[in-house]
N, C-alpha and C positions, 0 to 999 in steps of 0.2 A: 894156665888155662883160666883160671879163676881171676885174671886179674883181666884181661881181656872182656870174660861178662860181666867185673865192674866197670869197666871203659864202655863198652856198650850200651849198658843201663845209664847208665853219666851223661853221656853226649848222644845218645840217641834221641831222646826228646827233640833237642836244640834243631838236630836234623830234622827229623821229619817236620818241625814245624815249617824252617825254612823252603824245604822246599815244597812242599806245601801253599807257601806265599809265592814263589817262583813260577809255580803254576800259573796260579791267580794273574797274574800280573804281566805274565806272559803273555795274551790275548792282546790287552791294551798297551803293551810296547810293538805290536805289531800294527795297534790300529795307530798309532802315534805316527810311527816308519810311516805307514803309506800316507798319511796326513800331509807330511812334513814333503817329502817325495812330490805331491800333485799340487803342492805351494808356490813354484816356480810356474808353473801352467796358470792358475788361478789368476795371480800376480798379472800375467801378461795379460791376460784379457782382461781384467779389470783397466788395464791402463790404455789398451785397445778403443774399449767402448768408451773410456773421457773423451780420447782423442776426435772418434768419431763424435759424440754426443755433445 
C-alpha cells in the first residue's frame, strides 16, 4: 500500500498538470475543427466572386 501513495505522490503532479493543459486547449482544437471544416465553403466563393468580378 505504501508504495502505491509513493507512485501517486510521484506522478500525480505530471498528471493533473497535463490535463489541466488538455483542458485549456481543448476549446481551440475545436475552434481550429470548425475553421478548417468551413474552408472549403470560403475557398469556393472566394473563386466565385473573381469569376464574376
Amino acid at each position: 500500500m505504501e508504495s502505491w501513495m509513493s507512485l501517486i505522490s510521484d506522478v500525480g503532479f505530471p498528471i493533473v498538470v497535463t490535463l489541466y493543459l488538455l483542458h485549456r486547449i481543448e476549446g481551440k482544437l475545436d475552434t481550429l475543427n470548425d475553421t478548417i471544416l468551413q474552408l472549403p465553403d470560403h475557398l469556393n466563393s472566394r473563386s466565385s466572386d473573381q469569376i464574376k468580378g
